[in-house]
Steps between C-alpha positions, in 0.01 A plus 500: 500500500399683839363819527535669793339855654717822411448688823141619576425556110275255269833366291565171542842475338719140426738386729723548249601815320673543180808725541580671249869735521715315243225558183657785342861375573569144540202439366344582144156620497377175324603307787358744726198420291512149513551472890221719562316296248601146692471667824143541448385158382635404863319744607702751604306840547717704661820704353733728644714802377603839503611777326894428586516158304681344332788433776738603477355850490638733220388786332475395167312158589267640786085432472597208218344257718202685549496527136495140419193453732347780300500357154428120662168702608465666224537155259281263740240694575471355858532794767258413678674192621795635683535619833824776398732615767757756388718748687608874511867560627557667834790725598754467234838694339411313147375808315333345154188410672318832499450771216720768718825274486502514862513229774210367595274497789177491644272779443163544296643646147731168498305258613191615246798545245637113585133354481432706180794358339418143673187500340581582131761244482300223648209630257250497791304758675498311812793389770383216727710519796767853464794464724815701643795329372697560822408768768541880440759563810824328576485105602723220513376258213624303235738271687595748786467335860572597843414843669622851351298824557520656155540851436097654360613865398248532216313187519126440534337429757132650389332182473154593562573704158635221348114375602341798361666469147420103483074624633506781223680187266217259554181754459637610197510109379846449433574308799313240689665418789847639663805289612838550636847255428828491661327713872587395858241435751543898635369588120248259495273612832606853378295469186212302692443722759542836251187296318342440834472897550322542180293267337530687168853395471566113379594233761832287336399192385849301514870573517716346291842373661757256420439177708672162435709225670780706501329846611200427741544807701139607379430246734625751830241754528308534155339149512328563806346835383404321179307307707275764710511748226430298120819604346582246332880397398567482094857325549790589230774336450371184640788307307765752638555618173567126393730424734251230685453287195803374487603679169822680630608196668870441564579812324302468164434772293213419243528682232228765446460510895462851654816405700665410140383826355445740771711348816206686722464245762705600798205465736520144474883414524560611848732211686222414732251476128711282372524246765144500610428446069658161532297389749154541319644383226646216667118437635341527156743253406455265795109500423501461179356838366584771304658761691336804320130343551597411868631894537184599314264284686592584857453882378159427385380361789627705750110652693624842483600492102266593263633449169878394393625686234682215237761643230600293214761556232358197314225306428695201698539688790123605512353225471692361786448789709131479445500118567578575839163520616429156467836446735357346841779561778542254721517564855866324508613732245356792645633379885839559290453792354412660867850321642693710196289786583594452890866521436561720189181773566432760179870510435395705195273756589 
């Protein structure tokens, strides 16, 4: 396994990182326990979650997940050997997240309120990495693309607060570092230079975006900042949701699938998706590999990518996603994978 620098800290954390939203839901918390457990041997040190799992997000299953890596902690005994990474929601209408019944948002009696709550069910008093599930004002993300100016009556744009809750967050030790998911390259240099002004306040130590062969619009703007600045990428949904193994092929619907159960995956089945899915599946095919390690793989070694973030349903499926990092890519293969990019470009952002 390959560790690799998590911005300017001292955590070096796998290439690989376990992700963790179906425990709770699709998954029982034994098997939660048992991929954590196998993760580990193959040396995995590095897990991600937040307080919204399991997905689908409901009130009556929210903070499960969190809950089955509490009482894996609490049974092994082996803190100390994971670098955690969970998140606190940003701007949102669902309204069983905080002890008022209102939506929630970023400000300091939530966010101490989310980490409080974090903490207890993950039966730690310590959060590796704390991030913002998706920004506190109005963006286009999850599976929006092109330009719209959005309407931000009411949103937040106070993110050199946002800093000042995360510094008070990390001297009182229940944060270590601070991170941000789902932001835009406009969020990103907001955050760095608000830090920049104050050296009290934390400096973001990665972003965590979707990136894979179907989605590599990261690729625009943030990888070049990720570059100059050390914030590195922690890619979801490197699999697009599944979609680039191969397992919804030809319109198959395994059972026990979060299309089969949840039928959540619109990002992925836009026309232009669907045609450019062939294709890498068609090179997989062609070179003889399996198309979930070759998705996986090219993830993993992309310069500006820090750690992937794998999901499993099974045992089967893990061990095959974590396989991948023996996968050596060809330059052929790649060469095709750039011609597919070329003429079908992040038709699923």
């Amino acid at each position: 396994m390959e560790y690799r620098a998590l911005g300017r800290t001292d955590l070096s954390v796998s290439s690989l990182c376990l992700g963790t939203m179906t425990w709770g839901r699709q998954n029982s918390e034994a098997e939660g326990h048992q991929q954590m457990d196998y993760a580990l041997e193959q040396g995995i040190n590095f897990f991600d979650c937040a307080e919204l799992y399991p997905i689908p997000p409901e009130a009556d299953t929210q903070g499960r997940t969190e809950q089955v890596i509490g009482s894996w902690f609490a049974a092994r005994k082996n803190r100390d050997k994971i670098i955690l990474a969970t998140k606190v929601v940003g701007r949102t209408a669902m309204d069983w997240f905080r002890n008022d019944g209102k939506g929630a948002y970023i400000d300091r009696a939530q966010v101490f309120e989310a980490v409080e709550k974090s903490l207890k069910r993950l039966k730690t008093d310590y959060i590796d990495l704390y991030q913002i599930h998706w920004p506190d004002r109005a963006v286009q993300i999850f599976g929006h693309g092109g330009l719209r100016y959005l309407p931000q009556e009411g949103a937040g744009y106070a993110l050199d607060e946002t800093l000042d809750i995360m510094a008070e967050l990390v001297r009182a030790g229940k944060i270590r570092h601070f991170g941000i998911s789902n932001e835009t390259g406009w969020g990103v240099m907001k955050y760095l230079d608000a830090a920049a002004q104050d050296s009290a306040r934390p400096r973001i130590v990665s972003i965590q975006n979707a990136y894979n062969l179907l989605n590599r619009s990261f690729e625009v703007c943030l990888a070049e900042m990720t570059q100059h600045e050390q914030v590195g990428l922690l890619a979801y949904s490197p699999l697009a949701q599944g979609y680039l193994s191969g397992k919804y092929q030809g319109g198959a619907m395994p059972e026990g699938s979060r299309k089969q159960m949840f039928n959540r995956l619109a990002r992925y089945e836009t026309a232009g998706g669907i045609l450019a899915l062939e294709k890498y599946l068609e090179i997989a095919k062609r070179h003889g590999v399996d198309p979930a390690q070759m998705a996986l793989q090219y993830v993993t070694t992309r310069p500006f990518v820090r750690s992937t973030i794998i999901g499993a349903t099974s045992m089967a499926q893990l061990k095959v996603d974590i396989a991948s990092k023996d996968l050596v890519l060809g330059e052929a293969l790649l060469q095709e994978i750039e011609d597919v990019h070329a003429l079908h470009s992040n038709p699923c952002p």
